[in-house]
C-alpha positions in Angstrom: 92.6 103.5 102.7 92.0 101.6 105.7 90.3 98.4 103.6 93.2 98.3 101.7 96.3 98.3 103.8 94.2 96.1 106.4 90.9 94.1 104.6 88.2 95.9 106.4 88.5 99.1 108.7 87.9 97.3 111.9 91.1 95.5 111.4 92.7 98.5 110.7 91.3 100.2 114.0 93.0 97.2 115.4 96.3 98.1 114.0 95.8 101.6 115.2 94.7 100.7 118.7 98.2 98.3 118.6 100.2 101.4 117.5 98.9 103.5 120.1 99.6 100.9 123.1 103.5 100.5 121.4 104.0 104.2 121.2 103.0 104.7 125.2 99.9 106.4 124.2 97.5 105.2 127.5 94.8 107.6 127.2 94.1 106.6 123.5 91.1 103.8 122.3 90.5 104.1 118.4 87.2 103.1 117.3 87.3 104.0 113.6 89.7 104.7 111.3 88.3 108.4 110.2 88.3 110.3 114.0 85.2 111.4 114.3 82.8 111.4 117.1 81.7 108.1 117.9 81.0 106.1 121.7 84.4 105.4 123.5 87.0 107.2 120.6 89.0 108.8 123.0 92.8 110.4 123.3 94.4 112.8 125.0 96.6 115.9 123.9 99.7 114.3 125.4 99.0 111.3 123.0 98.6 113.2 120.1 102.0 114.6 121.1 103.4 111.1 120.9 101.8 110.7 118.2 102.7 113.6 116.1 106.3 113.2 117.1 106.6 109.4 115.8 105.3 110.8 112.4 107.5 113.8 112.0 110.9 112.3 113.7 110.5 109.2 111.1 109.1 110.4 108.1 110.0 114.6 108.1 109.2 114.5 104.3 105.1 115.0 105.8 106.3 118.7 106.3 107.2 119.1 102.4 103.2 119.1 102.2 102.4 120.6 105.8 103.9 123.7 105.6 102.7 124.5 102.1 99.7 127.3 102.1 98.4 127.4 99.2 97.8 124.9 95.9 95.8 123.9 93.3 94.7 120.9 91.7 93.9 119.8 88.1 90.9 117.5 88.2 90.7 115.5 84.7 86.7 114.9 84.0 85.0 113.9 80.8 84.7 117.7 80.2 88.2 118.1 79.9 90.5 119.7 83.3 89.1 121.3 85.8 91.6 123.2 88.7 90.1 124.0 92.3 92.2 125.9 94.7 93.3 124.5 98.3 93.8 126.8 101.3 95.8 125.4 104.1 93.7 124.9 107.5 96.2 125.4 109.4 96.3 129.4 109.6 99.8 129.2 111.6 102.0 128.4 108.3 101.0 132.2 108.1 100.6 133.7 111.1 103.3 132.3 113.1 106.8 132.6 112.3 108.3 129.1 111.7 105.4 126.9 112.3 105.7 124.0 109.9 102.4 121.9 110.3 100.8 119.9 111.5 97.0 119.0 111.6 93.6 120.6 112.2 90.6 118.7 112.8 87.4 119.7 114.5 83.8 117.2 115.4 80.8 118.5 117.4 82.5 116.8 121.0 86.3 117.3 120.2 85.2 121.2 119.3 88.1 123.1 118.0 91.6 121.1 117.9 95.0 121.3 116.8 98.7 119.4 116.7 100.8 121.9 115.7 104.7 121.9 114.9 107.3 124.9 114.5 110.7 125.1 115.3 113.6 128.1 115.7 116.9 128.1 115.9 117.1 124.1 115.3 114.9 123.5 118.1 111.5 121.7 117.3 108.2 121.9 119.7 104.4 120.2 119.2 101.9 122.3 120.7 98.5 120.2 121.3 95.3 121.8 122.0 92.2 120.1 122.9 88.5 121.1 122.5 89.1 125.1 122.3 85.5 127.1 121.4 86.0 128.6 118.3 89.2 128.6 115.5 90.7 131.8 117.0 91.5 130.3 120.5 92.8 126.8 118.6 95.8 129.4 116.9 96.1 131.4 119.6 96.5 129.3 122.2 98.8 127.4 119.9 100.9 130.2 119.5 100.9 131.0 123.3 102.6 127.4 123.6 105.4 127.9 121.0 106.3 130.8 122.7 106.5 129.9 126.0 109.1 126.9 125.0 111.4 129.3 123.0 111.4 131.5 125.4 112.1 129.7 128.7 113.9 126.7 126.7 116.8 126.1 124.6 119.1 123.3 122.8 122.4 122.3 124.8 124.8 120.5 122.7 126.3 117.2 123.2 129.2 115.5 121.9 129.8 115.3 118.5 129.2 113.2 115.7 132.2 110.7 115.5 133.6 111.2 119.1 135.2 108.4 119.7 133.7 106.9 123.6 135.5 103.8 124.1 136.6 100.4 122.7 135.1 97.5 122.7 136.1 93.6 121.8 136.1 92.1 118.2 134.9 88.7 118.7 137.2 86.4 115.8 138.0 89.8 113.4 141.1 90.5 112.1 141.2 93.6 114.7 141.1 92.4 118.3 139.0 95.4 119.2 137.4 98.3 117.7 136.9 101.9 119.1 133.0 103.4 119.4 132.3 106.8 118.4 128.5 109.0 118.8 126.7 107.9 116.0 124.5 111.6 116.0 125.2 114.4 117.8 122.4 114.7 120.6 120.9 118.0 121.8 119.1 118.1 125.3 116.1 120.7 125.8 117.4 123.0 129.3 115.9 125.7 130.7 117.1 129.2 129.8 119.6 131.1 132.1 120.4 128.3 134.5 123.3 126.7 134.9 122.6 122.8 134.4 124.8 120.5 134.7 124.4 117.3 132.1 125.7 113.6 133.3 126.7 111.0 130.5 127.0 107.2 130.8 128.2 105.0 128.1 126.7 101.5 127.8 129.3 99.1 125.6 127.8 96.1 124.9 130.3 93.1 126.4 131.2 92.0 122.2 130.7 92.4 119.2 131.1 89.5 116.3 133.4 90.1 113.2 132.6 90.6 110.5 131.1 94.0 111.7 130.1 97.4 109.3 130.6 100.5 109.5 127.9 102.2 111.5 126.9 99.3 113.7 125.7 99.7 116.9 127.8 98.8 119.5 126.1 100.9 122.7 124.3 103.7 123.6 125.1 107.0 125.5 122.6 108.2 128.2 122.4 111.9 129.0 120.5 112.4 132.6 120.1 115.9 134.5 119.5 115.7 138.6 118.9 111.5 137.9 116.3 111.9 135.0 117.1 110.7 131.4 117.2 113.7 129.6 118.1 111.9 125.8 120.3 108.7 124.6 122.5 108.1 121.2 123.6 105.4 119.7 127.3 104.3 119.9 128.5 103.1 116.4 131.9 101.2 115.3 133.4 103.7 112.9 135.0 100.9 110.0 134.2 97.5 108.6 136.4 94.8 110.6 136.7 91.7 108.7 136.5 88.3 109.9 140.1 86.9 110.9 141.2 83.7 109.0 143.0 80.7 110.5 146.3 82.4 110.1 145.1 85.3 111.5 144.4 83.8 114.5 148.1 82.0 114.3 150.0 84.9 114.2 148.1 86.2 117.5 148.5 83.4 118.9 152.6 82.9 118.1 152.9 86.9 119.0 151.1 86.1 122.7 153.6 83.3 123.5 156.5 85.4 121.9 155.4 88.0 124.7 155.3 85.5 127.5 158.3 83.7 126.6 
């Protein structure tokens, strides 16, 4: 797979050493493109939790195979078909209520390992663990993970989709200005059974040009808790603004002296 998205798989351990640095993954050097043990392939659990949550918050369809336990394939030979059976790895999909993936692995350094996924009540956690002795304590400790952070966490609920935030200026459409509304309703991880208080800034940018589309962004929405970004939204213009024509422009024009005179 690696030789042909990138030629050879030393490019593509470049591309994956590139995708690591733009994803903020600092403890992570690739040196081949299959993850076994070899001299300076390195990572960290926090950067498999980067990294597991840029796969599954871009492309959520990897969970329509993830969270399946069993299957079986038909293998077509000269002798006709052939079906072998496949058995999940992952031994969470059936041992831990709502666990939905993600990926064993194990090598004789990295020992036992695990990103796993699962989520509750619309809340989603990745639980990493790193080099644990023997399968058992991978799961287990897993498990220990998830629920700690259902638990002691929960989901507080921001604005909703299609609030309207603000206006901003039409630069030559047919509607001087347009209002911005939350393009996605955002939902900030608090701790359980405290009372915590959840600041919101809006960020307009100064213009936008006609002609504009529905759903373009025109600003963001930063939620912070004691000073610390806590999530951010984008703010969307809600309807498609055309671009004004020359009399457009005229009849503004004519109205704004009409005012003044």
């Amino acid at each position: 797979m690696a030789e042909f998205v990138a030629g050879s798989e030393e490019a593509f351990v470049q591309q994956m050493n590139k995708k690591a640095e733009e994803l903020g993954m600092k403890d992570t050097l690739f040196k081949n493109s299959c993850g076994l043990d070899a001299e300076g392939h390195l990572t960290s659990a926090y950067d498999i939790a980067l990294m597991s949550r840029e796969l599954i918050t871009k492309y959520p369809e990897v969970f329509e195979y993830t969270k399946v336990r069993l299957d079986t394939i038909i293998h077509k030979t000269k002798r006709g078909e052939e079906s072998f059976g496949l058995t999940n790895t992952n031994k969470l999909i059936r041992n831990y209520s709502g666990a939905t993936g993600l990926k064993t692995g194990s090598t004789g350094e990295a020992l036992y390992c695990i990103s796993a996924t699962a989520e509750k009540d619309g809340m989603s956690l990745i639980a990493i663990v790193l080099g644990a002795p023997d399968p058992t304590t991978r799961f287990g400790s897993a498990m220990k993970l998830f629920d700690y952070g259902y638990a002691n966490f929960a989901l507080a609920s921001q604005e909703e989709e299609g609030t309207p935030m603000g206006n901003i200026t039409v630069y030559k459409g047919k509607e001087e200005s347009s209002p911005v509304v939350i393009k996605d309703q955002q939902h900030v991880l608090v701790p359980k059974g405290k009372n915590i208080v959840i600041d919101s800034e809006v960020k307009l940018d100064a213009f936008v040009n006609a002609p504009t589309a529905k759903g373009d962004k025109a600003g963001e929405i930063i939620y912070t808790h004691d000073g610390n970004e806590v999530g951010r939204g984008d703010l969307v213009i809600p309807t498609d603004i055309e671009k004004a024509e020359v009399q457009d422009i005229m009849k503004r024009v004519f109205s704004r002296w009409m005012v003044k005179a």
